[in-house]
Backbone as a chain_set.jsonl record, in Angstrom:
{"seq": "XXXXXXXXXXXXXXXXXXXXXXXXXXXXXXXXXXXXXXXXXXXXXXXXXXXXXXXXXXXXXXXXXXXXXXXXXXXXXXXXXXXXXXXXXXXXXXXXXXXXXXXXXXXXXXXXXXXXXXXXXXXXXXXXXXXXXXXXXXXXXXXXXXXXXXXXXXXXXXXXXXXXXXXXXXXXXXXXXXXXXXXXXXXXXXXXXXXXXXXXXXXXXXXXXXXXXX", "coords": {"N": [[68.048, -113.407, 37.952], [69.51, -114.683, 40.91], [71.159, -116.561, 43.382], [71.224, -114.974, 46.892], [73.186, -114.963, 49.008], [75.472, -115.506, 52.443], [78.605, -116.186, 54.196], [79.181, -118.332, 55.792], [79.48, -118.12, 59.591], [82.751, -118.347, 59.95], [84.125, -119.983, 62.99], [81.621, -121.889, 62.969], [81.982, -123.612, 60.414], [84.792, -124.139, 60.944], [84.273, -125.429, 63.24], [82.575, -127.778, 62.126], [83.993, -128.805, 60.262], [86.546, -129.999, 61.538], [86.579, -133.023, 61.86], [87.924, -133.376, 59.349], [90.98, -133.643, 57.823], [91.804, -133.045, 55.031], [91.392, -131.135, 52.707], [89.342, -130.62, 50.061], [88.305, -127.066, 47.922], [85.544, -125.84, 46.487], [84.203, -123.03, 44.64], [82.393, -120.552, 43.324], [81.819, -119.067, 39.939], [79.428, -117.524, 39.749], [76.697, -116.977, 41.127], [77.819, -116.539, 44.372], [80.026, -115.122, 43.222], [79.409, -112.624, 43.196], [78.305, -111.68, 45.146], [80.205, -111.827, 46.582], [80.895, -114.081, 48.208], [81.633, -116.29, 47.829], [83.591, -116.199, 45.764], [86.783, -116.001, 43.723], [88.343, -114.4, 45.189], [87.563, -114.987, 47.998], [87.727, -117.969, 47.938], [89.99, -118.313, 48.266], [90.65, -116.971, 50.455], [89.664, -118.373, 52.135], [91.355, -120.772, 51.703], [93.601, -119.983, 52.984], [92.928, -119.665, 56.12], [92.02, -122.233, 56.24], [94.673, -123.65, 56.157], [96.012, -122.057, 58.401], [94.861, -123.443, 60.609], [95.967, -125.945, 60.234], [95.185, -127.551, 58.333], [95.351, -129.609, 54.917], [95.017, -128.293, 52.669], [93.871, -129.688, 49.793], [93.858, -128.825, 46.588], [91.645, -126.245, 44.903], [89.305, -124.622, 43.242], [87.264, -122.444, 41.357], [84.413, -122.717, 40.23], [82.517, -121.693, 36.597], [79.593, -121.993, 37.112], [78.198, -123.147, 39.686], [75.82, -124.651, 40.212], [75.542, -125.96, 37.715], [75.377, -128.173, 34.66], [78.347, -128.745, 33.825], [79.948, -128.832, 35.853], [80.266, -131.206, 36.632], [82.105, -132.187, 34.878], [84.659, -130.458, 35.226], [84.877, -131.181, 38.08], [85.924, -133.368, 37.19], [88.664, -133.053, 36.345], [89.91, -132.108, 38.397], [90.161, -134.532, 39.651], [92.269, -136.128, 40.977], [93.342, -134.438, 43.006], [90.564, -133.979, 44.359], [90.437, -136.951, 45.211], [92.208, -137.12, 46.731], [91.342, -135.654, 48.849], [89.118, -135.499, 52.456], [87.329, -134.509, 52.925], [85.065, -131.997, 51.307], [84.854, -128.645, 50.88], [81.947, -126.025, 49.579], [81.247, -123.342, 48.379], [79.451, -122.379, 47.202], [75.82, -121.446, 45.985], [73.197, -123.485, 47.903], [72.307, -124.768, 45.976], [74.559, -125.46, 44.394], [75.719, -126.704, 45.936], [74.335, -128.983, 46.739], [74.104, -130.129, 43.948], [77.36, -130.486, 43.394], [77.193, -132.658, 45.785], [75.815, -134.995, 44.066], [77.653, -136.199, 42.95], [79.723, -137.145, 44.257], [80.627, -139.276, 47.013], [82.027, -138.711, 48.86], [81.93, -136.381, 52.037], [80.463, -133.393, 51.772], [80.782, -130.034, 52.555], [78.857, -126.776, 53.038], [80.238, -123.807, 52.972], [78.561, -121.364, 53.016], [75.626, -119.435, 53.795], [72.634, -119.956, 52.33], [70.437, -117.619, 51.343], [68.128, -116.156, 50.064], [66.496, -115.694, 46.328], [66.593, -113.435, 44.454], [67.415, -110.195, 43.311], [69.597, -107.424, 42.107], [69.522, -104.133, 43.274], [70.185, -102.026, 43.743], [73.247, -100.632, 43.165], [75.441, -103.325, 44.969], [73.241, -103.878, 46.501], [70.701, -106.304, 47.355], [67.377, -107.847, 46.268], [65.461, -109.741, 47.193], [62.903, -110.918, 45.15], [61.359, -113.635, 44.399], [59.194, -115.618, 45.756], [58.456, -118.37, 45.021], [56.272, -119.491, 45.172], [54.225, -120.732, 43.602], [52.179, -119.666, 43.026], [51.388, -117.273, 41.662], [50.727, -113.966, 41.476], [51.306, -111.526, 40.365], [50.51, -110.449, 38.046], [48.346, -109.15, 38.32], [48.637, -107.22, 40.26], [50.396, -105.181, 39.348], [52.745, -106.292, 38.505], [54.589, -106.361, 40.7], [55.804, -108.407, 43.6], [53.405, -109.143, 46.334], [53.899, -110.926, 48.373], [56.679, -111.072, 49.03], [57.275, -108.152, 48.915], [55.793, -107.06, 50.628], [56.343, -106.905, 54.239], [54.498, -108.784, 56.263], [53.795, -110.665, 54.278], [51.364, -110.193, 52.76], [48.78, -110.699, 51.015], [46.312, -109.269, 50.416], [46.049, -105.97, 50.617], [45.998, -102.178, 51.679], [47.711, -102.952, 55.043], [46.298, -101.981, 58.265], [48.729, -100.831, 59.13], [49.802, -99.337, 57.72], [51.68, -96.254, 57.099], [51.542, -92.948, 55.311], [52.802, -94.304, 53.174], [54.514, -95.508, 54.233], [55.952, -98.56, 55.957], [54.479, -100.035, 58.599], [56.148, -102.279, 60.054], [58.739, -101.843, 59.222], [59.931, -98.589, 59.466], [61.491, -97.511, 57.027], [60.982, -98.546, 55.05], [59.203, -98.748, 51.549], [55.29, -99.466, 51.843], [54.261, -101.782, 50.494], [51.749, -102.395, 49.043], [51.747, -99.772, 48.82], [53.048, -98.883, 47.082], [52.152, -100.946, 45.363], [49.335, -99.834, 44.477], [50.661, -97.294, 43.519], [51.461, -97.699, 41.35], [49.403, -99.397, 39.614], [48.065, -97.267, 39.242], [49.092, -95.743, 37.879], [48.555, -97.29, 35.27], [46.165, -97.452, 35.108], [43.916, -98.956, 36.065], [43.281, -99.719, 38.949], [41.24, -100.195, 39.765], [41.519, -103.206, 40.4], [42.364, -103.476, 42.949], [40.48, -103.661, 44.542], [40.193, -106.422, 44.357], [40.003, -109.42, 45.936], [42.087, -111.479, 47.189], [42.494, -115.166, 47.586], [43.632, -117.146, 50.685], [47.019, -117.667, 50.608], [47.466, -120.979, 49.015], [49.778, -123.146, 50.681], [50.279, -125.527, 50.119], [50.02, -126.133, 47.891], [51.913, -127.676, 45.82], [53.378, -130.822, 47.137], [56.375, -130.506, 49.114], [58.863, -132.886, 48.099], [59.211, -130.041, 45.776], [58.702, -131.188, 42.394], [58.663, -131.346, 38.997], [57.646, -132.049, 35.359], [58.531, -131.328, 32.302], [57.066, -132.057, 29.329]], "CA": [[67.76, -113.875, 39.3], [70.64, -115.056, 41.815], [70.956, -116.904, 45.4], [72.345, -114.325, 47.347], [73.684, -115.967, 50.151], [76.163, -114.854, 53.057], [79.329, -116.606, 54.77], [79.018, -118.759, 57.625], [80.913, -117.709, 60.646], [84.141, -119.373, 60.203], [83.482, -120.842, 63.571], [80.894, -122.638, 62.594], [82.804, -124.086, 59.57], [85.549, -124.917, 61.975], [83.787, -126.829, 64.008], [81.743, -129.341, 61.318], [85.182, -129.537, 59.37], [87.288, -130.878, 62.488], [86.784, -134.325, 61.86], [88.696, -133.99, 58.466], [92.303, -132.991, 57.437], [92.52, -133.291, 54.227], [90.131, -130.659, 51.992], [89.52, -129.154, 48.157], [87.683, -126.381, 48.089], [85.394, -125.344, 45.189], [84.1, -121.2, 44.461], [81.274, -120.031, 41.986], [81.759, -118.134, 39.637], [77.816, -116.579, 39.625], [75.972, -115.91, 42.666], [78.513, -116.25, 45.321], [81.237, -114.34, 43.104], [78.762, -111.705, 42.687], [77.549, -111.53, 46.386], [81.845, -111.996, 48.096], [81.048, -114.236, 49.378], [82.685, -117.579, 47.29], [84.218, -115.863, 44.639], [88.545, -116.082, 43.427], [89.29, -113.976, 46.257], [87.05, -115.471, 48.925], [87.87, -118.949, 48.37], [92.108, -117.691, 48.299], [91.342, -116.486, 51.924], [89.813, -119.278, 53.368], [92.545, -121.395, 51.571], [94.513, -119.526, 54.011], [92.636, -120.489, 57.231], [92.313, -123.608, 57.097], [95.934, -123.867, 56.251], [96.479, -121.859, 59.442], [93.967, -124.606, 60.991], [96.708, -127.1, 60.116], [94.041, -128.444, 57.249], [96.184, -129.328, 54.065], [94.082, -127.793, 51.162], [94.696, -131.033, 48.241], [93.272, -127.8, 45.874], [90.466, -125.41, 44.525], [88.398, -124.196, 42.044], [85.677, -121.546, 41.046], [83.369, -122.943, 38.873], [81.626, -120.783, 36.337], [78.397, -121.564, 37.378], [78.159, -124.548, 40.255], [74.768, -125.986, 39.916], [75.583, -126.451, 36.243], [76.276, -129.823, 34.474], [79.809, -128.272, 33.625], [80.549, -128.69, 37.154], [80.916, -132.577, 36.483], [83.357, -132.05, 33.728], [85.536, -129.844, 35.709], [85.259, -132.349, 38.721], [86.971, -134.756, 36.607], [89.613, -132.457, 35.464], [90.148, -132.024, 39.32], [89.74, -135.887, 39.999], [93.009, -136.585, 42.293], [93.313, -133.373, 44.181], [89.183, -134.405, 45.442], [90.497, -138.207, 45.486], [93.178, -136.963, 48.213], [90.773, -134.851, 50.13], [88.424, -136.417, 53.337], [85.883, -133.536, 52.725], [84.518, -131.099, 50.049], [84.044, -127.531, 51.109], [81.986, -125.675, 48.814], [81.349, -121.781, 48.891], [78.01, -121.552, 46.465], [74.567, -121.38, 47.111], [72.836, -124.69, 48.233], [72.033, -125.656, 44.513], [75.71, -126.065, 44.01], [76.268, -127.619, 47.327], [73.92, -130.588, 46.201], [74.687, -130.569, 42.601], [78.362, -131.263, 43.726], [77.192, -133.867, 46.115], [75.734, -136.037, 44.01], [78.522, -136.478, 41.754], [80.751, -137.744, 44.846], [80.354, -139.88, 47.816], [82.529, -137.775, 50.153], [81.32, -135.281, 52.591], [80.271, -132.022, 50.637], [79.913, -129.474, 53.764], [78.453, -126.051, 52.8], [80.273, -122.726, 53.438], [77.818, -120.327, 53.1], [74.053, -120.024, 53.682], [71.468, -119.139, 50.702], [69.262, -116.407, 52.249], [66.903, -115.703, 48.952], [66.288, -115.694, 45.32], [66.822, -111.98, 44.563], [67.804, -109.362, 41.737], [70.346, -106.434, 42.638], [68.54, -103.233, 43.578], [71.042, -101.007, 43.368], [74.635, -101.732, 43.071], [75.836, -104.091, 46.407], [71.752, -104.194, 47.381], [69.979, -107.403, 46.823], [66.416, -107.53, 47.42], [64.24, -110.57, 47.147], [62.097, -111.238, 44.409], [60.343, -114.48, 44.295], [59.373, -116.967, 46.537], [58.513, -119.561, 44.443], [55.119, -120.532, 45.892], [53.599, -121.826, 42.646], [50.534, -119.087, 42.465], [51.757, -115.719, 41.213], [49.455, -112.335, 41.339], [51.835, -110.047, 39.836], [49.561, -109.816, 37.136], [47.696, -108.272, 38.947], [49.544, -106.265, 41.518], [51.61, -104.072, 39.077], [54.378, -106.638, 38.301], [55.381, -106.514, 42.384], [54.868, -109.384, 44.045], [53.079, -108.717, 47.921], [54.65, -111.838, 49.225], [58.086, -110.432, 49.079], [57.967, -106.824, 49.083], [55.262, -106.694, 52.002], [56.517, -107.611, 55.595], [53.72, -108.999, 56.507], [53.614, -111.487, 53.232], [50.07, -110.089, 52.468], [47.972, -110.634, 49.726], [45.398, -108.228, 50.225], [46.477, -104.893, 51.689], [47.597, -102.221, 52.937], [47.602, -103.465, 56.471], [45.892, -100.85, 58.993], [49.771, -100.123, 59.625], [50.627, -98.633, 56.442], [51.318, -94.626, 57.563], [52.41, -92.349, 55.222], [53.51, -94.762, 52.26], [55.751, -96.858, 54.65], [55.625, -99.956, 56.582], [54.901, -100.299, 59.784], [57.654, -103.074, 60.704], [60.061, -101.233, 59.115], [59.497, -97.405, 58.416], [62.783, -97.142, 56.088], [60.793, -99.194, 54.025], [57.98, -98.423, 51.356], [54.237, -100.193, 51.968], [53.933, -103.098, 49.436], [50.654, -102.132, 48.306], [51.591, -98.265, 48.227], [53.682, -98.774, 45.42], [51.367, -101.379, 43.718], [48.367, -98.88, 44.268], [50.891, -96.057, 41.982], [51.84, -98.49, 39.353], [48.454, -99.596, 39.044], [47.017, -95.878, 39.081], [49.655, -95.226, 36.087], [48.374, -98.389, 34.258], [44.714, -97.035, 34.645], [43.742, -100.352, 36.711], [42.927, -99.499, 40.185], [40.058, -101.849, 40.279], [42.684, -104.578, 40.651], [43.192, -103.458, 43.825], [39.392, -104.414, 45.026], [39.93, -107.601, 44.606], [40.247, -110.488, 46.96], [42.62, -112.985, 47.1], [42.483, -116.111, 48.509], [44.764, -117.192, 51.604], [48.33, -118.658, 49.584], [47.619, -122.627, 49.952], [51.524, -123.387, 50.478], [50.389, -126.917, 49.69], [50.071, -126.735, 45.9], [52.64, -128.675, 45.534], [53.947, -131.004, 47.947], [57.756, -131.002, 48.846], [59.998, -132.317, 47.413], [58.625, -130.343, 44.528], [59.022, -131.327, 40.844], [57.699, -130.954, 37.488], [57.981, -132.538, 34.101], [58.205, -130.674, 31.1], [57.005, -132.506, 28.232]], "C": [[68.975, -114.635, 39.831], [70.11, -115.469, 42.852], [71.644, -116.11, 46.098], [72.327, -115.462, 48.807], [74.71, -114.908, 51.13], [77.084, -115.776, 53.73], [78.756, -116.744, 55.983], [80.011, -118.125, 58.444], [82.196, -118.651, 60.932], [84.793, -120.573, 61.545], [82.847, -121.906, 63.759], [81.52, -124.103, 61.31], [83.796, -124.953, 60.165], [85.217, -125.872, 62.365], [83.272, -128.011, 63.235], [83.222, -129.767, 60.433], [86.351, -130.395, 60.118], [87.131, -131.876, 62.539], [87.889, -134.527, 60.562], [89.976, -132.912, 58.519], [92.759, -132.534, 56.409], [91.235, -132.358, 53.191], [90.419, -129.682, 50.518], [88.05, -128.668, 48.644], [86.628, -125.51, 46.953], [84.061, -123.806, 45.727], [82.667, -121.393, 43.411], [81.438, -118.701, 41.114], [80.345, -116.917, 39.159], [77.663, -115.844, 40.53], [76.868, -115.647, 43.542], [79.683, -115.21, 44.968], [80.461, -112.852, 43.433], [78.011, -111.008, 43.884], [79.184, -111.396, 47.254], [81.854, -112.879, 48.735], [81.424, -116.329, 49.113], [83.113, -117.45, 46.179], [86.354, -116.443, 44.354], [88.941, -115.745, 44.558], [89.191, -114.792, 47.722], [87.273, -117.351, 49.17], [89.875, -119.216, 48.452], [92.098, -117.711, 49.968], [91.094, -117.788, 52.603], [90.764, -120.504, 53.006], [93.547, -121.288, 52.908], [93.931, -119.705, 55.38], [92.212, -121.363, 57.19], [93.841, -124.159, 57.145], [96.559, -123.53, 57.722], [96.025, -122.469, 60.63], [95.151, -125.761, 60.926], [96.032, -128.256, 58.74], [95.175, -128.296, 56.021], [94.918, -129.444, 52.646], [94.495, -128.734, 49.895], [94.409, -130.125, 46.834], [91.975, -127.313, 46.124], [90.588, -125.176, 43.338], [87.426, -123.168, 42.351], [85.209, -122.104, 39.564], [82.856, -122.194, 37.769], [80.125, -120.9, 36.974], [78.121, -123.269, 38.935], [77.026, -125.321, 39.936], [74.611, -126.148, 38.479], [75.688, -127.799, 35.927], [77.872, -129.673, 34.525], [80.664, -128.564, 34.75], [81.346, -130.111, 37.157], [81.934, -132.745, 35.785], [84.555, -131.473, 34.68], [85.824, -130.502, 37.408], [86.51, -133.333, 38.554], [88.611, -134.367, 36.773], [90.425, -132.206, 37.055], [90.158, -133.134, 40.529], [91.069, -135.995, 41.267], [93.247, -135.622, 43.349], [91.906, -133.633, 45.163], [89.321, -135.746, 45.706], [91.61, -137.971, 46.808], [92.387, -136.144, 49.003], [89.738, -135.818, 50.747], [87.255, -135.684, 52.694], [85.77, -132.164, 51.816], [83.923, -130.088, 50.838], [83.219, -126.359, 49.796], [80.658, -124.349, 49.274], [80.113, -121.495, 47.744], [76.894, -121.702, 47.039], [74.358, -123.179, 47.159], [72.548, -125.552, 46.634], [73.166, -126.342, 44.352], [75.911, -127.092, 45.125], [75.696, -129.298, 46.636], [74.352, -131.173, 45.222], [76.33, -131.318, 42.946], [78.445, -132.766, 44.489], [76.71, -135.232, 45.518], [76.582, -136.261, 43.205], [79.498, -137.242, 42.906], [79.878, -138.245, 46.423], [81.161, -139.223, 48.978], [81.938, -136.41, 51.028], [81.614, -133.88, 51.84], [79.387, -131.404, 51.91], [79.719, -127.765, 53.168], [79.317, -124.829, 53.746], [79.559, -121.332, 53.504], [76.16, -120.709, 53.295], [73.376, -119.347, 52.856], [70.324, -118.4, 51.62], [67.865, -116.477, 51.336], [67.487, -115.932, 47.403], [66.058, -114.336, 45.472], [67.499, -111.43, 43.166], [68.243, -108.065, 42.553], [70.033, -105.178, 42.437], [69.097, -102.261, 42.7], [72.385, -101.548, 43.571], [75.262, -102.613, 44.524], [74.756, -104.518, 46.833], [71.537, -104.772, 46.881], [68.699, -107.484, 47.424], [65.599, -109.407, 46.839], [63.136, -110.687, 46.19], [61.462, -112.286, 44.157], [60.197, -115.353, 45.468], [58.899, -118.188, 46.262], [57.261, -120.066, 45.032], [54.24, -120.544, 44.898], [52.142, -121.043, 42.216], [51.05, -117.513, 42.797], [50.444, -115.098, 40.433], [50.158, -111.556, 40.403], [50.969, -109.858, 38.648], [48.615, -108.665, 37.553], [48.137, -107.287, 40.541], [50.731, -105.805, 40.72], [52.978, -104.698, 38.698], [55.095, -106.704, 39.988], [54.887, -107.459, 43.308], [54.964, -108.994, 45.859], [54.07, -109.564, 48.58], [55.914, -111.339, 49.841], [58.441, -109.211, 49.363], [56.948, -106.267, 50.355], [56.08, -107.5, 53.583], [55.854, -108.535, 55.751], [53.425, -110.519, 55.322], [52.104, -111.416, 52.729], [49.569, -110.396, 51.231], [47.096, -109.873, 49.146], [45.722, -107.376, 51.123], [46.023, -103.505, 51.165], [46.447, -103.131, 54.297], [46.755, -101.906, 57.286], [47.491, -100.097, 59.753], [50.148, -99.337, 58.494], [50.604, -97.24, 57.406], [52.698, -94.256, 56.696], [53.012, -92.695, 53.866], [54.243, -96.144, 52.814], [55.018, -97.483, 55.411], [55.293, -99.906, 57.943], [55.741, -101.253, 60.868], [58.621, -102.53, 60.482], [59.423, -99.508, 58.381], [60.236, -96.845, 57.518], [61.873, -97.869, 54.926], [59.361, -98.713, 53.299], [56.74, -99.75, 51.694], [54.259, -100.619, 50.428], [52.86, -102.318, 48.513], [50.546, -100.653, 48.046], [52.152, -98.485, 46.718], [52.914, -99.64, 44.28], [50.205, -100.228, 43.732], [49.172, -98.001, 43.474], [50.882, -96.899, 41.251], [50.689, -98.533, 39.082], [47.482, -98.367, 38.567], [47.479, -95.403, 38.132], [49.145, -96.148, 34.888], [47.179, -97.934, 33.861], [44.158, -98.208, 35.303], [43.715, -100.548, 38.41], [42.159, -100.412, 40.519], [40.501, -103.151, 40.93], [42.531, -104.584, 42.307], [42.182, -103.746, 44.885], [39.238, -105.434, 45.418], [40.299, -108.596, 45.492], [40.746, -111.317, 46.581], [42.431, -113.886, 48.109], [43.816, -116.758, 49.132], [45.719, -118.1, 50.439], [47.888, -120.317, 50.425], [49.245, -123.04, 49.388], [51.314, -125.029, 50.321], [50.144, -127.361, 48.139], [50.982, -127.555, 45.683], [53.374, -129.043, 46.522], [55.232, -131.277, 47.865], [58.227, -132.566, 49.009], [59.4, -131.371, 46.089], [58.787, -130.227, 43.08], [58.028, -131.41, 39.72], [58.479, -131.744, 36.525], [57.526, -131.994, 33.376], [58.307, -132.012, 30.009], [57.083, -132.036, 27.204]], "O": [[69.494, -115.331, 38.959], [69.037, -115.114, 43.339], [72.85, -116.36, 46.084], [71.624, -116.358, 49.276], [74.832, -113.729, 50.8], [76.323, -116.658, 54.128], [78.196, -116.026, 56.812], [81.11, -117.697, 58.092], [82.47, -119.411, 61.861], [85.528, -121.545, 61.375], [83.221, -122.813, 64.502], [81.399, -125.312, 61.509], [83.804, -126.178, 60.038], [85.596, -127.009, 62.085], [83.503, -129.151, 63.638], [83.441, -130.911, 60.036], [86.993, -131.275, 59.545], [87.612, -132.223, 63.618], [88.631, -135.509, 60.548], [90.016, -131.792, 59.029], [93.756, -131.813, 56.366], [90.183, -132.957, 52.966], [91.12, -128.752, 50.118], [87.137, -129.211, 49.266], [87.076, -124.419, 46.599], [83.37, -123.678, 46.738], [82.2, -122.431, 42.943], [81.233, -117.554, 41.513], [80.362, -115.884, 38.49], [78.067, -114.727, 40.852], [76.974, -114.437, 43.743], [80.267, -114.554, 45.831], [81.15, -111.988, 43.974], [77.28, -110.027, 43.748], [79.268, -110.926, 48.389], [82.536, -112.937, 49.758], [81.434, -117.253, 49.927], [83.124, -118.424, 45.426], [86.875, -117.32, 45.043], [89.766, -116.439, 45.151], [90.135, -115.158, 48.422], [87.055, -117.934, 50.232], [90.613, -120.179, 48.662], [92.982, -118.179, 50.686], [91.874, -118.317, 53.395], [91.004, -121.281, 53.93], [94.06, -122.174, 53.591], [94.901, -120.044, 56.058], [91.769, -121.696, 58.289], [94.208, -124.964, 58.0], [97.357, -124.287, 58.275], [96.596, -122.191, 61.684], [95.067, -126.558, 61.86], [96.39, -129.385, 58.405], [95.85, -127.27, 55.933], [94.31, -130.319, 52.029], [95.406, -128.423, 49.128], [94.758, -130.738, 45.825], [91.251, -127.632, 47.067], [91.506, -125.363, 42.539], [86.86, -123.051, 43.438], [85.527, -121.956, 38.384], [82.313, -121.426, 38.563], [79.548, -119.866, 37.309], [77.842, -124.391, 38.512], [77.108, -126.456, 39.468], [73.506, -126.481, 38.051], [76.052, -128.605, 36.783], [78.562, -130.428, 35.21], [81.893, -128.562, 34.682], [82.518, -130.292, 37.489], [82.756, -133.579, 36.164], [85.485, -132.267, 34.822], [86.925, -130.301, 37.92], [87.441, -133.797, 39.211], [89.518, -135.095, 37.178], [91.647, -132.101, 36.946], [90.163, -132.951, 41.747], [90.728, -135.932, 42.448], [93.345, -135.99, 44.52], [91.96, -133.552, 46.39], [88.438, -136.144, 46.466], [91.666, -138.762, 47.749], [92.923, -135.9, 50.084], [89.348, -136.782, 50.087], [86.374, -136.238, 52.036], [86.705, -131.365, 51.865], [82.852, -130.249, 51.422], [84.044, -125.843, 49.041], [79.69, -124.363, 50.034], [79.89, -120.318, 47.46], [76.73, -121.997, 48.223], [75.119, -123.985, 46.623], [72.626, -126.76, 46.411], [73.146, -127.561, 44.185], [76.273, -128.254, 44.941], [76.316, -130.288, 46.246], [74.859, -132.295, 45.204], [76.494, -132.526, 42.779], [79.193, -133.703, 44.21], [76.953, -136.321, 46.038], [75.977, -136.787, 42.27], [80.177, -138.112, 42.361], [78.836, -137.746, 46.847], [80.692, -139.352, 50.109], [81.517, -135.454, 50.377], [82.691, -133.432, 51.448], [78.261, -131.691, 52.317], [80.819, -127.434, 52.727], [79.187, -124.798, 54.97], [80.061, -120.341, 54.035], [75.588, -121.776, 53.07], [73.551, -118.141, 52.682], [69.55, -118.871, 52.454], [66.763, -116.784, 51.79], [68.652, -116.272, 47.197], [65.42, -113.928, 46.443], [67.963, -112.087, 42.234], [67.548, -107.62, 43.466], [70.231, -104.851, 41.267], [68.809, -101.818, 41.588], [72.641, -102.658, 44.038], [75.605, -101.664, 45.23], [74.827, -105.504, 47.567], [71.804, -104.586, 45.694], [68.535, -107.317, 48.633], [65.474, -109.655, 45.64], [62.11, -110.42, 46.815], [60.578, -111.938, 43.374], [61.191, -115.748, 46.077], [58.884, -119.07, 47.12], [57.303, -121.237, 45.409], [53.122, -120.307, 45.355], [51.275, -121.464, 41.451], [51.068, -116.858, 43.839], [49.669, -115.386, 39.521], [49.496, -110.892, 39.607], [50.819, -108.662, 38.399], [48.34, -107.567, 37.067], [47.608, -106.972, 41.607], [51.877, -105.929, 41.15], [54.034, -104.078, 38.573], [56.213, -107.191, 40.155], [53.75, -107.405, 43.778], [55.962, -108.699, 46.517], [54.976, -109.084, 49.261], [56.088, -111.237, 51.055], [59.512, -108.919, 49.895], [57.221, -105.24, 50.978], [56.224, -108.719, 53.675], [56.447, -109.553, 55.395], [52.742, -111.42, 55.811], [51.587, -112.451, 52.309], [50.365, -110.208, 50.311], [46.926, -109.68, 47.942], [45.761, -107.692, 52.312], [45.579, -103.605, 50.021], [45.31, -103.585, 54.424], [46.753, -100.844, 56.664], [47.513, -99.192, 60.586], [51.092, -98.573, 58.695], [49.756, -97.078, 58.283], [53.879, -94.588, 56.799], [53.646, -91.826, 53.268], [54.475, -97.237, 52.297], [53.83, -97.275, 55.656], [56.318, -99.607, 58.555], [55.931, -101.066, 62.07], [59.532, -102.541, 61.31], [58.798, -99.277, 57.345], [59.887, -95.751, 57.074], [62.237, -97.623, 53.776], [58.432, -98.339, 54.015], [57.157, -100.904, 51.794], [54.271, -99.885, 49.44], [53.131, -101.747, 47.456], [49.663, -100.167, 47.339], [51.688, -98.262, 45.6], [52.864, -99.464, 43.062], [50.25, -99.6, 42.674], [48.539, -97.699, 42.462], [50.116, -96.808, 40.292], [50.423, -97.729, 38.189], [46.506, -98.411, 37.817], [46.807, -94.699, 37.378], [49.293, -95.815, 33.712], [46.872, -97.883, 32.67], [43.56, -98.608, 34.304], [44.16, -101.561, 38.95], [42.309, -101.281, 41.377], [39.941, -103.882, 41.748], [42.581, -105.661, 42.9], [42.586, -104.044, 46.009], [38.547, -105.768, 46.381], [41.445, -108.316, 45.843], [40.26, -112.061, 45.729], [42.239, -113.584, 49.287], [44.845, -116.927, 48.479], [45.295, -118.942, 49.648], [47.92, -120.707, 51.592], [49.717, -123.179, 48.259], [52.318, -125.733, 50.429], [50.104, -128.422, 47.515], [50.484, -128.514, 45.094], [54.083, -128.194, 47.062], [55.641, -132.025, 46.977], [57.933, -133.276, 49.971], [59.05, -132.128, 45.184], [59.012, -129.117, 42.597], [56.802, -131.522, 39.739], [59.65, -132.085, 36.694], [56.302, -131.866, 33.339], [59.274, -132.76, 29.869], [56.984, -132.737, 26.197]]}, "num_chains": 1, "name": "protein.A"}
């Protein structure tokens, strides 16, 4: 599982970084290398515009993994190049973004935005796989969870749009519940597909939300 994520519009970037002059820039080597979009190469180029910005880059890095602990170690190891910069740009998903910020008191501004939690379809395609809302069916829906692979975020379907197999928001796309109705008709477990769920309460756990493993 990965954050795929996608580059802000350099624009955008521009503009929230114009208060500072002085910036290190840190990469990922996971999700963002693995998506283009804050990998070796990607944090090389925008080295190169903000330089052409007049911004004097104090260094960079790609992390192996940013929201790691490792990240703090390799902080260190990068201690006066981020002690001469005003502001911290950093090119992973939002995990890293924070993880970096709490280790420093300087502005830590985010170049990219985290879209999803996702697993790579086919090679370059990323699709969406969890959404983390704390009360998983796939047991019962074939291993595919509705939330995610229906439009609609259904629980109990199809919709009266299904036609055909596909979706009716998108007809490039298959119907959620067509494909759990085959899996489940290869499992022998159709019955499943009777059953009623109850509406997702998105308040199981209130945000912020955390857990303790004991």
């Amino acid at each position: 599982m990965k954050s795929i994520t996608k580059q802000k519009d350099f624009e955008a970037v521009k503009e929230i970084l114009e208060p500072f002059d002085r910036i290190f820039i840190f990469g990922c080597g996971t999700c963002t290398t693995m998506t283009h979009t804050g990998g070796v190469e990607e944090v090389a180029e925008m080295c190169g515009k903000l330089q052409e910005l007049g911004k004097l880059v104090t260094g960079s890095t790609v992390v192996p993994t940013a929201c790691d602990e490792v990240t703090e170690e390799i902080m260190k190891q990068h201690g006066q190049a981020i002690e001469n910069a005003t502001a911290i740009l950093v090119m992973s998903c939002a995990l890293g973004v924070q993880k970096i910020a709490s280790y420093i008191e300087k502005p830590v501004i985010p170049a990219v935005d985290t879209l999803f939690i996702g697993v790579e379809d086919t090679p370059g395609t990323f699709k969406e796989a969890c959404d983390q809302c704390g009360q998983c069916i796939i047991g019962e829906t074939a291993g595919i969870c509705p939330i995610t692979a229906c439009h609609k975020g259904l629980v109990n379907g199809p919709c009266g749009g299904t036609s055909n197999g596909k979706c009716e928001v998108d007809k490039e796309r298959d119907c959620a519940f067509t494909l759990i109705y085959n899996r489940l008709k290869i499992q022998g477990r159709l019955d499943l597909m009777k059953k009623y769920h109850e509406p997702k309460n998105y308040h199981v756990e209130p945000r912020p939300k955390v857990i303790k493993v004991s």
